[in-house]
C-alpha positions in Angstrom: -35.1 -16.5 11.4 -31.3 -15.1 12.1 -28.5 -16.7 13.9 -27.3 -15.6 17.0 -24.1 -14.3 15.7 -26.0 -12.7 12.7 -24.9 -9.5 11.6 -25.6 -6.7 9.5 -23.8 -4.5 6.8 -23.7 -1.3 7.5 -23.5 -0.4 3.8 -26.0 -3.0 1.7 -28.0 -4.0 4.5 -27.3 -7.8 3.9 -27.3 -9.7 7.2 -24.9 -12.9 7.5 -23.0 -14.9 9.6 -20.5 -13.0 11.7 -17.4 -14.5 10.3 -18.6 -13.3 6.5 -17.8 -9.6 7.1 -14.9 -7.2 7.6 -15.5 -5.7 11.7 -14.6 -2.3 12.0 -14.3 -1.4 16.2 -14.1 2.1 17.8 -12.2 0.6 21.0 -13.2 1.5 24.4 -11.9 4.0 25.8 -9.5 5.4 23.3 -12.1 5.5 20.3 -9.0 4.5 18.1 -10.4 2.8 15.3 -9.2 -0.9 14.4 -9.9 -4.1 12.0 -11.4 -7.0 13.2 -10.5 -7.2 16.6 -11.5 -5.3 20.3 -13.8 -4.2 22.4 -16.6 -1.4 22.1 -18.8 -0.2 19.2 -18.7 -2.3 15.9 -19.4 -1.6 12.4 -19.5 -4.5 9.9 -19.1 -4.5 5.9 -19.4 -7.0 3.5 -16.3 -7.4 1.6 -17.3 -6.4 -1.8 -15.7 -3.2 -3.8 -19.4 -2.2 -3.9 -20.4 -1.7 -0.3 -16.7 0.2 0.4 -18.0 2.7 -2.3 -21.1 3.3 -0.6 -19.9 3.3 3.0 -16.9 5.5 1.8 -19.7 7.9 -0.4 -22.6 7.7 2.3 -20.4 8.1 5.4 -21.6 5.0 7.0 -18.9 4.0 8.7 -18.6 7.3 11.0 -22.7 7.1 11.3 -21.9 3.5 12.9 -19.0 4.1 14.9 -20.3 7.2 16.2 -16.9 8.8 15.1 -15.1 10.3 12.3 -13.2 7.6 9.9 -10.2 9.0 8.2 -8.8 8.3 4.8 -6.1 6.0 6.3 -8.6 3.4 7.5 -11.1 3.1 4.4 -7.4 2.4 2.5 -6.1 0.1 4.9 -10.1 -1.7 3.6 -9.5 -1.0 -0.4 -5.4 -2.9 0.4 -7.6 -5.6 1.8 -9.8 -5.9 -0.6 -7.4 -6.2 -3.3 -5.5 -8.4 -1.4 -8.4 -10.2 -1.4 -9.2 -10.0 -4.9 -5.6 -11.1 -5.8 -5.2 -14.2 -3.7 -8.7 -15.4 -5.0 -7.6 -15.1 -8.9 -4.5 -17.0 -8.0 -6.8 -19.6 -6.7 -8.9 -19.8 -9.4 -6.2 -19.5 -11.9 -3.9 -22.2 -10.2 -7.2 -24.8 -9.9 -7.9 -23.7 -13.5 -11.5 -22.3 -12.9 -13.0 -18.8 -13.7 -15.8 -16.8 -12.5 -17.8 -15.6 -15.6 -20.9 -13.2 -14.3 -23.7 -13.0 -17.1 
């Protein structure tokens, strides 16, 4: 059964806790497009490399938002996501632990 503040990717389908995905808004009125914060139509993404491709590929975002995304926000997302990516190896690396996928 979900959670109240359950949500969905727009890209994998995978439904989570609010807090476990990137929020895109298209704010109301000015349908300028932000991260995270605001009020109006939302679009959420897990933050994987993975469902970026696909929402980037498939167009999901704009399908969502009811708008067109431009190249500026999907690389403001791929920034993040490295960002991400970067600050989680330092992690690991300074506690000495590795993530080995077989």
């Amino acid at each position: 059964m979900s959670q109240k503040n359950d949500r969905r990717c727009v890209s994998c389908g995978e439904i989570g806790a609010k807090s476990s995905f990137w929020r895109i808004v298209r704010v109301h009125p000015s349908h300028q497009l932000q991260l995270d914060n605001g009020m109006g139509r939302s679009a959420y993404l897990c933050p994987s490399a993975e469902c970026l491709k696909i929402a980037q590929k498939k167009n999901r975002l704009s399908r969502a938002l009811r708008t067109t995304v431009g190249d500026d926000l999907y690389q403001s997302l791929w920034r993040r996501l490295s960002l991400a990516n970067r600050s989680e190896a330092t992690v690991n690396h300074l506690h000495g632990t590795t993530n080995i996928m077989m």
